[in-house]
C-alpha positions in Angstrom: -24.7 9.5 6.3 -25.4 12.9 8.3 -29.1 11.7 8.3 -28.8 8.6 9.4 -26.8 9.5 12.3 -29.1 12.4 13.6 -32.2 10.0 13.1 -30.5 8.0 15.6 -31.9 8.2 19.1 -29.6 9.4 21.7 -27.0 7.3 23.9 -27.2 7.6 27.5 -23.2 8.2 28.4 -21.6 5.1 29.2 -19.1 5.5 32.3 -15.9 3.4 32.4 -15.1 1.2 35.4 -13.2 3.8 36.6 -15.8 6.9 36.2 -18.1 4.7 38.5 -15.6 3.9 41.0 -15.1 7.5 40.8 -19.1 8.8 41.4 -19.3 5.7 44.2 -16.3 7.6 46.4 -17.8 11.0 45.5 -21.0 9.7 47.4 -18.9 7.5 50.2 -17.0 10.8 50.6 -19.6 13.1 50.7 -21.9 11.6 52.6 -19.4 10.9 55.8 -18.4 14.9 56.0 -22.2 15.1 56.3 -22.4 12.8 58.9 -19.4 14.7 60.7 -20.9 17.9 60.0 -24.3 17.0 61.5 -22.5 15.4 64.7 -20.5 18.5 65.4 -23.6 20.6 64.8 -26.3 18.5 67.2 -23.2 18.5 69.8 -22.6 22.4 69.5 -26.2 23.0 69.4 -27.1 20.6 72.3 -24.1 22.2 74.5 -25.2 25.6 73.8 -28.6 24.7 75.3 -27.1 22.9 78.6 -25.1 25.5 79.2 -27.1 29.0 78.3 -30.1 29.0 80.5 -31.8 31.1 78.6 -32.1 28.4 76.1 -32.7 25.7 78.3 -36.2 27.6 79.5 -37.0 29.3 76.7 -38.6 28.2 73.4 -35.6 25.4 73.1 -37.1 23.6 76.1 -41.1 24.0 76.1 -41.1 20.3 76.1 -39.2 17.4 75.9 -42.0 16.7 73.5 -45.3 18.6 72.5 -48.3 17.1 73.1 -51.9 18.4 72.0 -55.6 17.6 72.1 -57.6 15.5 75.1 -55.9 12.7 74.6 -52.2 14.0 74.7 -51.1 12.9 71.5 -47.1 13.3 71.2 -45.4 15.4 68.7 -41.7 14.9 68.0 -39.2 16.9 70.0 -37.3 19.3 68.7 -34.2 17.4 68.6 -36.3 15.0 66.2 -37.7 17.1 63.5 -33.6 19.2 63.7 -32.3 15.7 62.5 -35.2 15.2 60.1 -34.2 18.7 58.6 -30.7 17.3 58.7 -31.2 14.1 57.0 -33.6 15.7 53.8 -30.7 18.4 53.2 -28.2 15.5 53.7 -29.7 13.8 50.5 -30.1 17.2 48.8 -26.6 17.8 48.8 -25.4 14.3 48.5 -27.3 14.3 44.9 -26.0 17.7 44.3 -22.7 16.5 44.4 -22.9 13.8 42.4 -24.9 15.1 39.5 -22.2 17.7 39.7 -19.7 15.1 39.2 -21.6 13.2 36.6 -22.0 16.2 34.4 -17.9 16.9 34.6 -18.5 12.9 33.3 -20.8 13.7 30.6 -18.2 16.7 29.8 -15.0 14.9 29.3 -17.1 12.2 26.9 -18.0 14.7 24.7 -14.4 16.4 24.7 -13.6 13.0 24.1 -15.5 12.9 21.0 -14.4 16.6 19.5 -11.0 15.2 19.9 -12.1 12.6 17.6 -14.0 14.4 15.1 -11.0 17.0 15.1 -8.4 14.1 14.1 -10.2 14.1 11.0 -13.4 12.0 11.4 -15.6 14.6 9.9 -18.2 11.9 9.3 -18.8 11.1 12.8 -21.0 13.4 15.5 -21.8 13.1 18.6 -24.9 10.8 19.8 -25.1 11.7 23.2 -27.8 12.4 25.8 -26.6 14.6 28.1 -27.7 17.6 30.2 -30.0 20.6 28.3 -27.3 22.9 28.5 -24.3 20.5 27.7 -27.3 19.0 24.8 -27.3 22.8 23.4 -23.3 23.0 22.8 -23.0 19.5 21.0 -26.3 20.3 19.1 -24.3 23.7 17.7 -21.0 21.3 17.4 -22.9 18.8 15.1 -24.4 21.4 13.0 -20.8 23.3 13.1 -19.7 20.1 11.6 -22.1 19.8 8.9 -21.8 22.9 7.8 -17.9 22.4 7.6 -18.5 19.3 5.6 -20.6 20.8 3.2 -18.4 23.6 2.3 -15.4 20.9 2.1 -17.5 19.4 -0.4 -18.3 22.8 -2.4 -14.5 23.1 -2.0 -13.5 19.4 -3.9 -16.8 20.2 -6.4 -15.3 23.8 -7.7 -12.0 22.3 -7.6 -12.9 19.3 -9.8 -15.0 21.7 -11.6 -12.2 23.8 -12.4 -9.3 20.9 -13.7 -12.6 19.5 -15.9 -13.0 23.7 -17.2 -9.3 23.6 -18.1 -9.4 20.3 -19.8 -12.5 21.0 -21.4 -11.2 24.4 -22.8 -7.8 22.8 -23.9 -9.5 20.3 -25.6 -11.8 22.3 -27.9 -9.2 25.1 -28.0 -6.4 23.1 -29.5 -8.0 21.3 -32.0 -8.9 24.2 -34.1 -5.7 25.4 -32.9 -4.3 22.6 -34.4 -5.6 22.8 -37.7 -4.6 26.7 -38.2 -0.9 26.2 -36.8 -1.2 23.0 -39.6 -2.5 25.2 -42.6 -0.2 28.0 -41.8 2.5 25.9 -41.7 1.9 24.5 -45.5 1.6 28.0 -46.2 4.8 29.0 -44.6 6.6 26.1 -46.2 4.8 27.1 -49.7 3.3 23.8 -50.1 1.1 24.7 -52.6 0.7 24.2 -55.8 -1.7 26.5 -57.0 -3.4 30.0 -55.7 -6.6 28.0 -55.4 -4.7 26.1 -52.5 -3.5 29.2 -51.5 -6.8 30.4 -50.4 -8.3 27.3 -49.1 -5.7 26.9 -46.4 -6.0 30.7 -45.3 -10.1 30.1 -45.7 -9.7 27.2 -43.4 -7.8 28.8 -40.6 -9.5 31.5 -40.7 -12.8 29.3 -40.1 -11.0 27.5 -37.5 -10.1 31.1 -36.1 -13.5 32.1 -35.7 -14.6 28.6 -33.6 -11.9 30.1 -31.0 -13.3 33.1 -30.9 -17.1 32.1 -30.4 -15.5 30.0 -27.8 -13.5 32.8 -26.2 -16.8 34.9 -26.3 -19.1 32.2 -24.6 -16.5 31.4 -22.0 -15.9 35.0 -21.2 -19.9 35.5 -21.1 -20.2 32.0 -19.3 -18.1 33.3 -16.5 -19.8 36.8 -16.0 -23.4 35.5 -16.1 -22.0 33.1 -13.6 -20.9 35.6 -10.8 -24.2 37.1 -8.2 -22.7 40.5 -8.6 -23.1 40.9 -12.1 -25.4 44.0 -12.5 -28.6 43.7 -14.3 -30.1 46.4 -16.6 -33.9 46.5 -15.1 -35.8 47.4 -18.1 -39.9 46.8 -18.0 -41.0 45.3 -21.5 -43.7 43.2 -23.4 -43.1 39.6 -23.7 -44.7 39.3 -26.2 -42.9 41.7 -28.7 -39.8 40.4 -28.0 -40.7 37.2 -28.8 -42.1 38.6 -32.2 -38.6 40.3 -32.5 -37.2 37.1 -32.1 -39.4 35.3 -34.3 -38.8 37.5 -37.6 -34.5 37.6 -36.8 -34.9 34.3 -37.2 -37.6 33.5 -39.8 -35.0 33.6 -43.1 -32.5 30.9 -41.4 -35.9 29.0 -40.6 -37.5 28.9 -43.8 -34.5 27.6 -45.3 -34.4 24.7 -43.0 -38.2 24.5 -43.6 -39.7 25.2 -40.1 -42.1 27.9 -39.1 -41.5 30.1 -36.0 -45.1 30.9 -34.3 -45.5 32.8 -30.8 -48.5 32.5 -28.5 -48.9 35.2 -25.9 -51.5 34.9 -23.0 -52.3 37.5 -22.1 -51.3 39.8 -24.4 -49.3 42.3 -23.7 -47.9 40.5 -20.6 -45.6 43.2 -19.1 -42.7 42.1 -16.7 -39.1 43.3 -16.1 -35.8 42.1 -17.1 -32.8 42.7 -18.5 -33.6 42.7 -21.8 -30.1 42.2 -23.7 -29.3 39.5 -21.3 -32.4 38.0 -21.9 -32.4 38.0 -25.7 -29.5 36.4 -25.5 -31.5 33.4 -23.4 -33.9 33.7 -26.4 -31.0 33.4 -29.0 -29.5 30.3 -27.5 -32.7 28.2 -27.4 -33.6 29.2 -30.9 -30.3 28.7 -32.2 -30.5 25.1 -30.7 -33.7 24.0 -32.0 -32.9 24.9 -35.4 -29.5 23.3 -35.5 -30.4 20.3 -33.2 -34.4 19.9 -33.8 -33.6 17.1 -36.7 -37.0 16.6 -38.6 -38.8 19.6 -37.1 -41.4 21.3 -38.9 -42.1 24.4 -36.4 -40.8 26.3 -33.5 -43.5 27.8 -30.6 -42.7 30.2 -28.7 -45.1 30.0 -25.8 -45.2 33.1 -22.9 -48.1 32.6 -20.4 -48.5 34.4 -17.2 -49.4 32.3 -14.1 -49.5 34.1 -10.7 -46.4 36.1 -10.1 -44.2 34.6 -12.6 -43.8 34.0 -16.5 -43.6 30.8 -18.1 -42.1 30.8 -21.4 -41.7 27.9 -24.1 -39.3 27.3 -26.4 -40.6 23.9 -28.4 -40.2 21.9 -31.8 -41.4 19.0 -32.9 -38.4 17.5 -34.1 -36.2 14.6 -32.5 -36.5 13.5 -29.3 -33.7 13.7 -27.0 -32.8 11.1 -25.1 -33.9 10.8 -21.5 -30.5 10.1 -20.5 -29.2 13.6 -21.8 -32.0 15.8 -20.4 -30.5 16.4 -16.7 -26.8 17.1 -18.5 -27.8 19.3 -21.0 -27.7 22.2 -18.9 -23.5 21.2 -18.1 -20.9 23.1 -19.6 -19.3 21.7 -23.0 -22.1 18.5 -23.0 -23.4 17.9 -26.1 -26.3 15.4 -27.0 -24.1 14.0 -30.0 -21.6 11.7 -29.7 -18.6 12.8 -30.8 -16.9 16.1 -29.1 -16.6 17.3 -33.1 -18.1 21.1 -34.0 -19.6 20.5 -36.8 -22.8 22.1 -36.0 -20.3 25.6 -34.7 -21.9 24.6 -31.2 -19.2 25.1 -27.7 -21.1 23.6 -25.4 -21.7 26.5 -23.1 -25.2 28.0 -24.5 -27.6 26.6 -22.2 -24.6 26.3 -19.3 -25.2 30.7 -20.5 -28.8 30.1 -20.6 -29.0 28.6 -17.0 -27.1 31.4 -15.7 -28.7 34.4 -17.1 -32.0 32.7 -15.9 -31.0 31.7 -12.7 -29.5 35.4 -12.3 -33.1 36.7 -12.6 -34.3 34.6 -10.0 -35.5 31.5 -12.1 -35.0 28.5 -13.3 -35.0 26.6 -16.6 -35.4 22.8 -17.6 -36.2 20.6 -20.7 -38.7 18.1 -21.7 -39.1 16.2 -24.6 -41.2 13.3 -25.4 -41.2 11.6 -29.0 -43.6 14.4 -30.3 -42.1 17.8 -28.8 -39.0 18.6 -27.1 -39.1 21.5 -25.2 -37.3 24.0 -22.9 -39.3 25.8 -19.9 -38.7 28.8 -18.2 -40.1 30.2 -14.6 -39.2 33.5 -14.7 -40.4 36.6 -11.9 -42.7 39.0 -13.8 -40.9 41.9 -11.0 -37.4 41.2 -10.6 -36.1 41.0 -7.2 -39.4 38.3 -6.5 -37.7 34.8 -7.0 -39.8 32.2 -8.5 -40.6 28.7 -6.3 -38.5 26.5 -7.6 -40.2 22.8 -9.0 -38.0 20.6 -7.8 -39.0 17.8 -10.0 -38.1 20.2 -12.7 -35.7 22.9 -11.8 -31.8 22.3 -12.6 -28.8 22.9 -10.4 
């Protein structure tokens, strides 16, 4: 709505009935003190010359009118070009006086309109063309405005971000919660029969134990990686081999769900900097995901490649697509591609929200792409920290 109204051309400032009534006596006004002005001074100036005889012969009364050349050709008298001098600065200061009066116009219109605006119509500004210097003030009002606007709208966004953290974090917080207070409670009652009960209840609160305290942890992490002050350990390093690392941590879990881990590095080494236990924990996330969520896949790729100033790294498998629909939410907090809000998979929902963070705190960006024969996650990372990469915006995540 902001751009619509500033890509409207400016309105001239309409005056009321009684604003040009107003500017008309201004004029009427001004123009008869003139007049009285101008008689008093040609009566005082034409007395001064009958009566002072040096005047009346000197320079004052050369002629009652000049004449020059053969043929005599007239030239005003004095008295005439003295009213002609009269007359221009007449009209000088007649329009003097009412542009003066039409800016105080222009003035009270647009304190007309901040009254407006500051009743609580934030989504109006003011359209008017007026003076350059008046034009400057409502241009710094307007952008005033806007700028007010937008932070009320930060404000409502982290506030509605906030009540959905809460319910989010209630919701997957008491239903393991649940369950323990429920299998403690048989135990407390001794409602079991055997001791193999026994120690199936106690093994399944002590499971659903351990989902709140991955969840603790992420949310903890979540909320530091989240804040621009946290500090970050500059370390330079290879790519490359910390891919590798990566690759062989992982290699048992992946051989078990029968996918291969490979990592292609050009060139190789490819030196940056970074925090490097931040981002192996970036690493860690994406791998984790593709082998819990890459249904069907066969291998993970680990891609680094350096083009210009920046990194681009690639975390891909060929397993199943996810929907198109999911790939801009992926990066919220707590979404998850599946149906159900269930843990099944030991997932929270905040390792890419973690991921995004720690990415963005490097000065990059991450997004995902997946198409029925490779899903993938891409991320633009500074090889020198400190450089921010150019964000794609047909790409890049907020």
């Amino acid at each position: 709505m902001d751009e619509q109204q500033h890509n409207q051309p400016l309105k001239k400032v309409a005056l009321t009935g009684k604003e040009k009534s107003e500017l008309f006596a201004e004029g009427v006004i001004t123009v008869i003190l003139l007049l009285l002005l101008n008689l008093s001074i040609m009566v005082l100036l034409q007395q001064a010359i009958i009566t002072n005889p040096q005047l009346r012969g000197g320079v004052w009364m050369i002629k009652n009118a000049i004449t020059i050349g053969p043929n005599e050709w007239h030239i005003w008298s004095w008295q005439n070009w003295f009213v002609v001098l009269m007359a221009v600065a007449d009209v000088l200061v007649v329009y003097w006086r009412l542009i003066r009066r039409y800016h105080q116009m222009q003035m009270w219109h647009v304190i007309g309109e901040l009254h407006f605006i500051a009743d609580g119509h934030l989504e109006h500004r003011i359209n008017l063309r007026v003076n350059r210097d008046l034009q400057r003030v409502i241009d710094s009002v307007n952008t005033l405005v806007d700028s007010t606007v937008r932070s009320m709208d930060e404000e409502r966004k982290i506030e509605k971000s906030k009540d959905e953290l809460i319910t989010n974090v209630s919701h997957d917080l008491r239903t393991p919660l649940t369950s323990i207070i429920g299998y403690l409670g048989l135990i407390e009652d001794q409602q079991y029969q055997t001791r193999e009960e026994l120690t199936k209840y106690t093994h399944t609160a002590y499971v659903k134990a351990q989902q709140m305290k991955v969840l603790v942890e992420d949310l903890f992490e979540y909320t530091k990686v989240r804040q621009t002050s946290t500090p970050i350990a500059k370390t330079t390093f290879d790519m490359e081999q910390m891919l590798e690392q990566l690759a062989a941590s992982f290699e048992l879990e992946a051989q078990k769900k029968g996918m291969q881990i490979n990592v292609q590095c050009h060139p190789a080494p490819l030196m940056m900097e970074a925090d490097t236990e931040k981002l192996g924990r970036v690493f860690n996330n994406l791998l984790a995901n593709a082998l819990k969520y890459g249904k069907g896949a066969k291998r993970i790729t680990l891609e680094a490649e350096k083009v210009g100033q920046e990194a681009i790294i690639k975390v891909s498998n060929d397993g199943q697509q996810i929907p198109s629909d999911s790939l801009s939410q992926l990066f919220d907090r707590f979404y998850r591609v599946e149906a159900s809000r269930s843990q099944e998979t030991g997932g929270t929902g905040l390792g890419l929200a973690i991921t995004q963070s720690i990415v963005a705190l490097h000065g990059g960006y991450i997004y995902a792409d997946s198409t029925p024969e490779l899903t993938s996650f891409v991320i633009h990372l500074p090889l020198k920290l400190g450089q921010p990469v150019k964000a794609d915006t047909h790409h890049s995540q907020e």
